[in-house]
TORVEX-828379 format. One line per 5 residues: their letters; for each residue x, y, z of N, C-alpha, C. Coordinates in Angstrom, 1 decimal, decimal comma. Example, Ala and Ser with C-alpha at 12.3 -4.5 7.8 and 13.67 -1.06 7.14 Angstrom:
<atoms>
AS	13,2/-5,7/7,8/12,3/-4,5/7,8/13,2/-3,3/7,8  12,8/-2,2/7,1/13,7/-1,1/7,1/12,9/0,0/7,9
</atoms>
This chain:
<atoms>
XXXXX	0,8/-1,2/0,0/0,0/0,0/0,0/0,9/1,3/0,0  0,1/2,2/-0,6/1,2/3,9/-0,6/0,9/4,4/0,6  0,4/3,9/1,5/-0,1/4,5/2,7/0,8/4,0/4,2  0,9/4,5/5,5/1,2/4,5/6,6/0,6/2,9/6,5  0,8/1,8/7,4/0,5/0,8/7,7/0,0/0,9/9,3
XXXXX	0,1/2,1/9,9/-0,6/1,9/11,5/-1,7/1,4/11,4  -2,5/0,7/12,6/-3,7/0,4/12,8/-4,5/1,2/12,8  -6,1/1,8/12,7/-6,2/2,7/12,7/-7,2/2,4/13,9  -7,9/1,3/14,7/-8,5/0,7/15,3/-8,3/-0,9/16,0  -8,6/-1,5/16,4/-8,5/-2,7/17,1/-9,7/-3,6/16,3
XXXXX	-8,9/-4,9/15,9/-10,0/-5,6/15,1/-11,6/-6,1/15,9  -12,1/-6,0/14,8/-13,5/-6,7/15,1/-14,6/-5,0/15,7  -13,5/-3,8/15,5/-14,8/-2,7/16,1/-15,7/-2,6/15,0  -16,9/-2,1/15,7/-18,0/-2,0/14,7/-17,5/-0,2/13,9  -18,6/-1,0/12,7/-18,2/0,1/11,9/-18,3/1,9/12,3
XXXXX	-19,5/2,1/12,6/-19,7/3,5/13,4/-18,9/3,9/14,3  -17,7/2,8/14,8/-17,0/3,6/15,8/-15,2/3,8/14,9  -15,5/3,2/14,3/-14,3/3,3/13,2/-14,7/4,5/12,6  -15,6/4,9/12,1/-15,6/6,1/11,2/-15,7/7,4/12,2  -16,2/7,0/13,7/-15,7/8,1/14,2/-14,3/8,4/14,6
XXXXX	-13,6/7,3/14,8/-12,2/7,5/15,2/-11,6/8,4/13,7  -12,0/7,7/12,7/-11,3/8,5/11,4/-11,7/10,0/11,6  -12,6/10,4/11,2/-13,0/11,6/11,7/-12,4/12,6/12,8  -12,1/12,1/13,8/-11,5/12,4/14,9/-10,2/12,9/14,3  -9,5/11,8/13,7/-8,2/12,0/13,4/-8,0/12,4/12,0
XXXXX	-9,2/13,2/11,9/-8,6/14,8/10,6/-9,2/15,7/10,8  -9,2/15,8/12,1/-9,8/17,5/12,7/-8,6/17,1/13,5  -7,4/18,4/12,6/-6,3/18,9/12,9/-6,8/20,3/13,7  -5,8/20,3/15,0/-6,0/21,2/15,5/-5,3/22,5/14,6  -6,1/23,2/14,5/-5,5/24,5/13,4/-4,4/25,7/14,2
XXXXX	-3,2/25,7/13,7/-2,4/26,6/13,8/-1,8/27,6/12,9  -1,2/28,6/13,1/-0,3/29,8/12,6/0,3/29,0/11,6  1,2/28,1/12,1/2,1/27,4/11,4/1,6/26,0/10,0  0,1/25,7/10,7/-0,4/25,0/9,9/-1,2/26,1/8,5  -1,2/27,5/8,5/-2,0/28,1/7,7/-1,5/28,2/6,5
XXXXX	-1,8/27,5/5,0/-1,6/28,5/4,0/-1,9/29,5/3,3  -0,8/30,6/4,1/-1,3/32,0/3,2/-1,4/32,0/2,0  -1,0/31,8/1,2/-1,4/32,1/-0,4/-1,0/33,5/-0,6  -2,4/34,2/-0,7/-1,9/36,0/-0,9/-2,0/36,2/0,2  -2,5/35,8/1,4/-2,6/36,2/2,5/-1,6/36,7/3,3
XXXXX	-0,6/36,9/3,0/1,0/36,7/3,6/0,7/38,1/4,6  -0,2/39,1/4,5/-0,1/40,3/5,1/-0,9/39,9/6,6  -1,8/38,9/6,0/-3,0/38,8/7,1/-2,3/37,8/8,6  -0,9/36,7/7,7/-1,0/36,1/8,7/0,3/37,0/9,5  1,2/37,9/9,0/1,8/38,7/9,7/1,3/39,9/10,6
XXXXX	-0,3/40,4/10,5/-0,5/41,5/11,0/-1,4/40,3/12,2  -1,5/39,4/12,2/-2,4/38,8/13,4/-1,1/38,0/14,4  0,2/37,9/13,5/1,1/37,2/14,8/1,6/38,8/15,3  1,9/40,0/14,7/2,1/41,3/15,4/1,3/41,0/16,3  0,0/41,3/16,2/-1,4/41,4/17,3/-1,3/40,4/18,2
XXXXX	-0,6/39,4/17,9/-0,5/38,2/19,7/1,1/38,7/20,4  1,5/39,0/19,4/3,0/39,8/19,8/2,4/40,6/21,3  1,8/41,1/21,2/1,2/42,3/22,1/2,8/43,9/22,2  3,3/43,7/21,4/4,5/45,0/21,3/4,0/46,0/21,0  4,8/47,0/22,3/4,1/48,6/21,8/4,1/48,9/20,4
XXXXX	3,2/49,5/20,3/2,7/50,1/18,8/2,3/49,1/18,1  2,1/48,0/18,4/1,3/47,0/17,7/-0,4/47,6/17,2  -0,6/47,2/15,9/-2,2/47,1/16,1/-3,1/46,4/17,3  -3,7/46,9/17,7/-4,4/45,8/18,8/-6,0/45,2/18,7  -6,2/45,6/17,3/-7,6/45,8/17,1/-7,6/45,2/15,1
XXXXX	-8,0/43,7/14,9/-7,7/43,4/13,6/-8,9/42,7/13,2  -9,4/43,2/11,9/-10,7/42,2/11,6/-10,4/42,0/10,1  -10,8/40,9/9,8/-10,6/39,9/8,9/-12,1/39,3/8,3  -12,2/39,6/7,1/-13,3/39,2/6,4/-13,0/38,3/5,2  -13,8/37,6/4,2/-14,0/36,7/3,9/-15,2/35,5/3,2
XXXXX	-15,2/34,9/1,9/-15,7/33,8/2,1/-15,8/32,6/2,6  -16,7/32,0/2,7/-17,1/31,1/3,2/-15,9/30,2/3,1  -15,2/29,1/3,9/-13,9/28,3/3,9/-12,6/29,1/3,3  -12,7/30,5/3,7/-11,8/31,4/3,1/-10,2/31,3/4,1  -10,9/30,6/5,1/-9,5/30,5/6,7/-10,0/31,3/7,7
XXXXX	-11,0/31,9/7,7/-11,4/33,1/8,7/-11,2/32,2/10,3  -12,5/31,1/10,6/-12,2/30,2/11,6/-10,8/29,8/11,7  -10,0/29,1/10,7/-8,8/28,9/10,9/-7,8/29,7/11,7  -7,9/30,8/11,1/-7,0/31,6/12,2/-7,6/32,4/13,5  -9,1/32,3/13,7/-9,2/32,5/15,0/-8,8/31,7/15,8
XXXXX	-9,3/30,5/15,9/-8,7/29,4/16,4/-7,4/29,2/16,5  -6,7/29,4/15,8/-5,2/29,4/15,8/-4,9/30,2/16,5  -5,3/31,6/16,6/-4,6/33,1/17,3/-4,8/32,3/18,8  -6,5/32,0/19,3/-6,7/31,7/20,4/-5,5/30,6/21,0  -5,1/29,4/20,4/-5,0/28,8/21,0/-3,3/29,2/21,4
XXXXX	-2,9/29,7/20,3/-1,6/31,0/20,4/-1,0/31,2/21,9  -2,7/32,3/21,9/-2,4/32,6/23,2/-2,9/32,2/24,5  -3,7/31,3/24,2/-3,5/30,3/25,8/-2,3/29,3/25,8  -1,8/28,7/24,7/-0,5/28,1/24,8/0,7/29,1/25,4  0,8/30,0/25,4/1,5/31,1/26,3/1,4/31,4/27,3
XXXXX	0,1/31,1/27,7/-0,2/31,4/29,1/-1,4/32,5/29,2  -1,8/33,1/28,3/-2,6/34,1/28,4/-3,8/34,0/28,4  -5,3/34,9/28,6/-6,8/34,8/28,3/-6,6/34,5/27,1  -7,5/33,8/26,5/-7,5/34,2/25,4/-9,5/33,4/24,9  -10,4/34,0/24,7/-12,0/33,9/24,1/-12,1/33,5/22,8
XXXXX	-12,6/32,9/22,5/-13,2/32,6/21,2/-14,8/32,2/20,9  -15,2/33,5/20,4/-16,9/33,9/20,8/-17,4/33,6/19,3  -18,9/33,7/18,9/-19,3/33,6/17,8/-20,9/33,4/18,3  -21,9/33,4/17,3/-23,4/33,5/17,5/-24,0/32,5/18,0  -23,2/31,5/17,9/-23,4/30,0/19,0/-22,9/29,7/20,0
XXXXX	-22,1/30,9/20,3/-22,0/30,6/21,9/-23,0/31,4/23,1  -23,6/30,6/24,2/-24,3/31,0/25,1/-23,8/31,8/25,9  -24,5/32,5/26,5/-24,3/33,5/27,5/-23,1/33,5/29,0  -23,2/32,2/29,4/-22,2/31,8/30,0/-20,5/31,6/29,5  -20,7/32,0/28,0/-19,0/31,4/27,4/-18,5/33,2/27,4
XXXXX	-19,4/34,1/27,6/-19,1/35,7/27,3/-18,2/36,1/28,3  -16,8/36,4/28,2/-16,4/36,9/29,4/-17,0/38,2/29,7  -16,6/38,7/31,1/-17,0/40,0/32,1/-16,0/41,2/31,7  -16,6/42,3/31,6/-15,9/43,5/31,5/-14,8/43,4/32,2  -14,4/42,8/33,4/-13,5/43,3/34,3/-12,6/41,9/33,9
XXXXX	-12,9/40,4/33,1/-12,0/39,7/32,6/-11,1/40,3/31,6  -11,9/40,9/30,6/-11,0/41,5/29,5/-10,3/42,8/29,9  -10,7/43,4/30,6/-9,8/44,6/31,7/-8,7/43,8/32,1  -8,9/42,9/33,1/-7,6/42,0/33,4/-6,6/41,4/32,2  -7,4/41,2/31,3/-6,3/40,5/30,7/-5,3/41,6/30,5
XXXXX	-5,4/42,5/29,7/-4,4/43,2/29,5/-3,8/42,9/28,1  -2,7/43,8/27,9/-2,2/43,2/26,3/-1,9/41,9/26,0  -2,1/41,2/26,8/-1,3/40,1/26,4/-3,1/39,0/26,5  -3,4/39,5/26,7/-5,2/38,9/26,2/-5,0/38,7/24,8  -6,4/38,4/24,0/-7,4/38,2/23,1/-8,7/38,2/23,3
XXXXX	-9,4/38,8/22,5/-10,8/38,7/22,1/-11,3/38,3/21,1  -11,4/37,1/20,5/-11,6/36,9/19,2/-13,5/36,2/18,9  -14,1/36,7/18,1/-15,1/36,9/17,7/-15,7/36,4/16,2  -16,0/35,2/15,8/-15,7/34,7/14,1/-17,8/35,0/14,1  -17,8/35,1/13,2/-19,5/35,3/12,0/-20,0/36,2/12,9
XXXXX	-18,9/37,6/13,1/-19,8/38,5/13,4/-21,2/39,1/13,2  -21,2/38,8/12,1/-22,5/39,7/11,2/-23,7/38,7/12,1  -23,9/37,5/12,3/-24,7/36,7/12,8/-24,9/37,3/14,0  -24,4/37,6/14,7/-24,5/38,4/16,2/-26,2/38,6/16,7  -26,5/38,1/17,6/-27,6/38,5/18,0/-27,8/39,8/18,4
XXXXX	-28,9/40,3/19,0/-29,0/41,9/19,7/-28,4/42,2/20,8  -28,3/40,7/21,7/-28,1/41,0/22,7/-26,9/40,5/23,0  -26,2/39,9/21,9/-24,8/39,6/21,6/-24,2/41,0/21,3  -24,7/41,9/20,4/-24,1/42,9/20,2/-23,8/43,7/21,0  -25,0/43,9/21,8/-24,8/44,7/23,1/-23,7/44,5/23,8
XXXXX	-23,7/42,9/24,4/-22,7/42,4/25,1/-21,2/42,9/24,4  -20,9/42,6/23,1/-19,7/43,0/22,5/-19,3/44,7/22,2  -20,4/45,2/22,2/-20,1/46,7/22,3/-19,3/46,8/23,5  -19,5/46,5/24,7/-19,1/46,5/25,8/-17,7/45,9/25,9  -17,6/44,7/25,8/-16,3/44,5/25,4/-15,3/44,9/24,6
XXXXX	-16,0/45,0/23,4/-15,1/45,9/22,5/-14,6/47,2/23,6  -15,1/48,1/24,2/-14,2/49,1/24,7/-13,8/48,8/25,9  -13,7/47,5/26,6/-12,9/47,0/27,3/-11,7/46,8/27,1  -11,7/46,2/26,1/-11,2/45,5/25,0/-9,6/46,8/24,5  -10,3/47,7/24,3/-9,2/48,8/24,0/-8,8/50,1/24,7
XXXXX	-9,7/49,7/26,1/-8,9/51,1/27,1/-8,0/49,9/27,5  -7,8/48,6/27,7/-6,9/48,0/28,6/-5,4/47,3/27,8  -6,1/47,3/26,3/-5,1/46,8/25,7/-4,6/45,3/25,1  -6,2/45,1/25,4/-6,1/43,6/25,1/-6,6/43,3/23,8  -5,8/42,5/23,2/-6,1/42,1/21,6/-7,7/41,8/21,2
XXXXX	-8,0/42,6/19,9/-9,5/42,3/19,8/-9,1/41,8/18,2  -9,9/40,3/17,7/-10,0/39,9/16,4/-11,1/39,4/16,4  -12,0/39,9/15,0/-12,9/39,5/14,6/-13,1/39,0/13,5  -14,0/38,5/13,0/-14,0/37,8/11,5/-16,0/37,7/11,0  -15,4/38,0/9,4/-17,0/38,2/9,1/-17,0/37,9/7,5
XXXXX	-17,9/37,6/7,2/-18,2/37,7/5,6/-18,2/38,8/4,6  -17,9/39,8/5,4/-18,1/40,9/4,5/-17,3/41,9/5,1  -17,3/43,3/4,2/-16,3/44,3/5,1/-17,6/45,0/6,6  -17,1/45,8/7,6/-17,5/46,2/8,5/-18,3/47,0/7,8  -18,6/47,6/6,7/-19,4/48,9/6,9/-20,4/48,1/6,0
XXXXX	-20,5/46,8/5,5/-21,7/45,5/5,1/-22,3/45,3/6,0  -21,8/45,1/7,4/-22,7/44,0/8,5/-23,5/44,6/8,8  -24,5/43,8/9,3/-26,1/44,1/9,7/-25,9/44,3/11,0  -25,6/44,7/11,7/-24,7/45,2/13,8/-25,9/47,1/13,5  -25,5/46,8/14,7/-26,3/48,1/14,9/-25,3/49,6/14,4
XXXXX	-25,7/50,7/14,4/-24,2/51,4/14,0/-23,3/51,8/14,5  -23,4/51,7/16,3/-21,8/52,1/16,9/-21,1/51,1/17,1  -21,6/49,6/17,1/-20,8/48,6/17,0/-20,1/48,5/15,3  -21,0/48,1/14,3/-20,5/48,5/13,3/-19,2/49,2/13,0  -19,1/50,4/13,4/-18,3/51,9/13,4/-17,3/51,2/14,3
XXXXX	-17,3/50,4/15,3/-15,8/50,0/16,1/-15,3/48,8/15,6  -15,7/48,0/14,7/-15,0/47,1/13,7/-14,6/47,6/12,9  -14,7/48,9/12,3/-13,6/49,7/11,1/-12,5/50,1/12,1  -12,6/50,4/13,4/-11,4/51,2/13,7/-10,5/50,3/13,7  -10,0/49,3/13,6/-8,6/48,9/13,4/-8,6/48,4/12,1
XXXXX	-7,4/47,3/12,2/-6,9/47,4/10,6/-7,6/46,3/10,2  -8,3/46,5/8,6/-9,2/45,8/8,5/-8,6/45,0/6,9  -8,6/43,5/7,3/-8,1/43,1/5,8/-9,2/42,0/5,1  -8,8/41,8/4,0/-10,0/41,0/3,2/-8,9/39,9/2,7  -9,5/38,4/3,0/-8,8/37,2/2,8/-8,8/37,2/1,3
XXXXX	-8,0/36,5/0,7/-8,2/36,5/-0,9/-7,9/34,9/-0,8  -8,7/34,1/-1,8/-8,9/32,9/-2,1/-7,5/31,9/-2,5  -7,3/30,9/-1,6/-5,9/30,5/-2,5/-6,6/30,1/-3,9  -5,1/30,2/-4,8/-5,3/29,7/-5,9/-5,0/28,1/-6,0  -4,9/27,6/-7,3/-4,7/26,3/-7,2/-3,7/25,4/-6,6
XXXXX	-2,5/26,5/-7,0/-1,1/25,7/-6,2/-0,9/25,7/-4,6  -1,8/26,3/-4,5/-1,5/26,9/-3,0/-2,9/25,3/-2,5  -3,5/25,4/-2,8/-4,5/24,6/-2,3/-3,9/23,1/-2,3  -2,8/22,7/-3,8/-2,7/21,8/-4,2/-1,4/21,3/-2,9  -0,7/22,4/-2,5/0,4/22,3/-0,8/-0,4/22,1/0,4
XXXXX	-1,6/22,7/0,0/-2,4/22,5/1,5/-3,0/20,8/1,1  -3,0/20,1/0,7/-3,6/18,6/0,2/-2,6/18,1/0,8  -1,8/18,4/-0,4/-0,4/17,7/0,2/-0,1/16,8/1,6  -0,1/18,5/2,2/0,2/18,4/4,0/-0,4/17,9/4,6  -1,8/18,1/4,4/-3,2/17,5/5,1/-2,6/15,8/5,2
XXXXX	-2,7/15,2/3,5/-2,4/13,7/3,6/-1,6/13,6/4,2  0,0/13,6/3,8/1,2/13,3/4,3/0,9/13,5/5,9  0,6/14,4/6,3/0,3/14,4/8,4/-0,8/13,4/8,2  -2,0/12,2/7,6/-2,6/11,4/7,5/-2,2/10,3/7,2  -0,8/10,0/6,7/-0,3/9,2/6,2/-1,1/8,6/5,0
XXXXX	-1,4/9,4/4,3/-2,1/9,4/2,7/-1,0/9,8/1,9  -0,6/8,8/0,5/0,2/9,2/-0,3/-0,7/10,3/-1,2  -0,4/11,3/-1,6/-1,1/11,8/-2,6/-0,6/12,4/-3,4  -0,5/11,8/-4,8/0,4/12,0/-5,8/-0,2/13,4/-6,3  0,4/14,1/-7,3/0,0/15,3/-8,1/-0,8/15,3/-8,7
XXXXX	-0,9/13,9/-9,6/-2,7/13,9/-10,3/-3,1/13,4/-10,3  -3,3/13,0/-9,1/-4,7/13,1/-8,2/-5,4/14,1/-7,7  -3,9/14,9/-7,3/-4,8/16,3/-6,3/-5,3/16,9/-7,0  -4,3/17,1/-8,3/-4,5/18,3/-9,3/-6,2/17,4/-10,3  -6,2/16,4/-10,2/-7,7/15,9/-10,1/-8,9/16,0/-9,9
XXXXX	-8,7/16,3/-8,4/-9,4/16,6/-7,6/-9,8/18,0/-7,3  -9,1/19,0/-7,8/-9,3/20,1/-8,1/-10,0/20,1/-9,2  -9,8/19,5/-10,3/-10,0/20,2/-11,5/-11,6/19,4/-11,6  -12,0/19,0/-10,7/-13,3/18,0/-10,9/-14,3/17,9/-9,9  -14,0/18,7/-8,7/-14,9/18,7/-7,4/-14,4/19,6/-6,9
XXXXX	-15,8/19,9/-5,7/-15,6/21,4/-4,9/-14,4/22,1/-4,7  -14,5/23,4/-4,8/-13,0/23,6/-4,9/-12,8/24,6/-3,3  -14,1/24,8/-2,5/-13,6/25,4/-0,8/-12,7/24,6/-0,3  -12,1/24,7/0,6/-10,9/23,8/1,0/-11,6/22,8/2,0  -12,6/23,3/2,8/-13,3/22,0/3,8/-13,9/20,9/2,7
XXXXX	-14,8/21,3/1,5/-15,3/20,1/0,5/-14,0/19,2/0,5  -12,8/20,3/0,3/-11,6/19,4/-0,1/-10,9/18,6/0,8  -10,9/19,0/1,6/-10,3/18,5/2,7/-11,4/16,8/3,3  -12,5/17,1/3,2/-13,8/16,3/3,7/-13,5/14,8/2,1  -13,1/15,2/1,0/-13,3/14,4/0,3/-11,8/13,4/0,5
XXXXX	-10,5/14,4/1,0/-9,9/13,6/1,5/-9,9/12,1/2,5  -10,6/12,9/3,2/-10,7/11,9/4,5/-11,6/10,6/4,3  -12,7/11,1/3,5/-13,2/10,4/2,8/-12,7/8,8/1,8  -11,8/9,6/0,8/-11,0/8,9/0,2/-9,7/8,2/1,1  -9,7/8,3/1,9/-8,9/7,9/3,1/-9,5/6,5/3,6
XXXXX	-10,0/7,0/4,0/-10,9/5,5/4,4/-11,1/4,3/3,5  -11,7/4,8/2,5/-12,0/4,2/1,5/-10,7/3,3/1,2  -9,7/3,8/1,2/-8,9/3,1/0,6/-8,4/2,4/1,6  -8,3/2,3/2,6/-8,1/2,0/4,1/-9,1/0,6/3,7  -10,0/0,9/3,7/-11,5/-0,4/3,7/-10,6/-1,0/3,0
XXXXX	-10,3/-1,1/1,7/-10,3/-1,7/0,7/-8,9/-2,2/0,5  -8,3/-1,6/1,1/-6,4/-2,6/1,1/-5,6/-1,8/0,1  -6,1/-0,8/-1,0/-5,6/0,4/-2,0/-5,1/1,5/-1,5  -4,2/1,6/-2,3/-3,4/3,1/-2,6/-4,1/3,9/-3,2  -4,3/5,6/-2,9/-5,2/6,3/-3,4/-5,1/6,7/-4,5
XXXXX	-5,6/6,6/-5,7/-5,5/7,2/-7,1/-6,7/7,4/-7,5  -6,9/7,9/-8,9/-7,6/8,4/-9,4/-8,7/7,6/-10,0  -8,5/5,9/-10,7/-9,5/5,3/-10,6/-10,2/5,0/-9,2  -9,0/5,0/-8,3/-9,9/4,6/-6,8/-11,3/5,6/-6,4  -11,0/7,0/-6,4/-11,3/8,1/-6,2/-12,9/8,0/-6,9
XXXXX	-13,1/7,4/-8,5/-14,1/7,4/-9,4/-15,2/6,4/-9,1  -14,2/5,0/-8,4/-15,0/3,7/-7,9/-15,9/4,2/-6,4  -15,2/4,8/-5,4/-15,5/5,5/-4,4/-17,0/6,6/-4,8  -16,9/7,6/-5,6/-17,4/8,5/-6,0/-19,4/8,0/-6,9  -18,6/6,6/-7,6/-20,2/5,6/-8,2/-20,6/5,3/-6,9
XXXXX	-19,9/5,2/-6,2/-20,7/4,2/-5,0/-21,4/5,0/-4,6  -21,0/6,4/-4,1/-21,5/6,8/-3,1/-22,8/7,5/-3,9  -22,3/7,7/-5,4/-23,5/8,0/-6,0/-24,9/7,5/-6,4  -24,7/6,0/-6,0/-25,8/5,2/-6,4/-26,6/5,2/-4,7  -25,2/5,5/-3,9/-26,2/5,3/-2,6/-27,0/6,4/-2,3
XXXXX	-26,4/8,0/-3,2/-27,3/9,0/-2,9/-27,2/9,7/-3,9  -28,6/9,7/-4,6/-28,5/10,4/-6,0/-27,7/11,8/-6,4  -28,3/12,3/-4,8/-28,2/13,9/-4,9/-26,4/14,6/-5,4  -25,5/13,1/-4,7/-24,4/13,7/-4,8/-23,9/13,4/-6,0  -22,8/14,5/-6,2/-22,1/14,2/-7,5/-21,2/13,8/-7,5
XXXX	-21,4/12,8/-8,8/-20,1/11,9/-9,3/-19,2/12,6/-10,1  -17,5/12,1/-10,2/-16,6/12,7/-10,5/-16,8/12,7/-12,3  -16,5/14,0/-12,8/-16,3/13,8/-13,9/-15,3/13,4/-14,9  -15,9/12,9/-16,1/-14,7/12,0/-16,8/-13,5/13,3/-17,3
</atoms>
């Protein structure tokens, strides 16, 4: 096989707990170092300044974007940044409940060396906003890092208008989409840390013939991972098309690779 030979379970588990173990083990935990910028090169330097916490640093950075653009990716990353250092560090969004919100006087404490990071702003409830108005200028008499992330630029979101108006005040960048090569390094790495061989045309395959967001991409990996795992195969491109009938006849809706 072109693949790692580890186990990836103990014989005889049933199937449902095998596909959650696989699953498990391709939710990489996302870092700095794991991100590829692409053209991004500005975004991931002005958000390690901002964990930096160094005088004259920006302390206030929002990041917008489409959908599987990295927006989550580097919240996540920044956060765990800075609790791996030792510091507060939040990671808020329209799904988290009222109890995950820290207290005016937490983000006061933190201090520079804090975060406040905040992903699908625009989703924000009323009473979310409220709450983050408040933090937001906690947030910047004390000096503690504020990042947010949104689909759109600040003066798009649907936020009321003085919250609105304090997401422009810092520096505000817009993600740009990797292109192909850049996507085709992020495959790469993904397999190889999976112990998936994945030759060039395949990936470059797999590009040229299915979703091209990076989670579709990433999700068809793991996918094909398995697959070839079940089956005792190395992953290639007929494998990928045997894989892709199957799953097609099991569910009309989805689509099959094209020739």
């Amino acid at each position: 096989m072109s693949r790692a030979a580890a186990p990836r379970c103990a014989a005889g588990e049933a199937t449902p707990k095998l596909q959650l173990l696989l699953d498990l083990q391709w939710s990489d935990q996302p870092s700095l170092d794991n991100f590829e910028p692409g053209a991004n090169g500005m975004v991931l330097r002005a958000l390690r300044e901002l964990l930096s916490g160094a005088d004259g640093a920006e302390r206030a950075l929002y990041l917008w974007g489409a959908q599987a653009s990295g927006k989550t990716h580097l919240l996540r990353a920044a956060c765990a940044a800075a609790q791996a250092a030792g510091h507060a560090a939040w990671l808020l969004g329209p799904q988290s409940p009222p109890s995950h919100w820290p207290s005016l006087e937490d983000v006061a404490q933190a201090g520079r060396a804090g975060l406040l990071a905040v992903d699908d702003v625009q989703g924000c409830s009323a009473w979310q906003q409220q709450v983050l108005f408040g933090l937001y200028n906690a947030a910047r008499q004390s000096g503690c890092g504020f990042l947010a992330a949104a689909d759109r630029a600040p003066a798009a979101l649907p936020l009321r208008d003085d919250l609105r108006t304090r997401m422009a005040w810092g520096l505000g960048l817009a993600l740009q989409p990797l292109d192909d090569d850049a996507k085709q390094r992020v495959l790469a790495r993904i397999a190889a840390t999976h112990g998936l061989q994945l030759r060039d045309d395949l990936s470059r395959y797999i590009l040229d013939h299915h979703a091209r967001d990076m989670a579709s991409l990433v999700d068809l990996l793991r996918r094909l991972d398995a697959y070839a795992l079940r089956h005792g195969r190395g992953a290639s491109i007929p494998l990928l098309r045997t894989m892709l009938s199957e799953s097609a006849a099991e569910s009309p809706t989805e689509p099959a690779a094209q020739p």
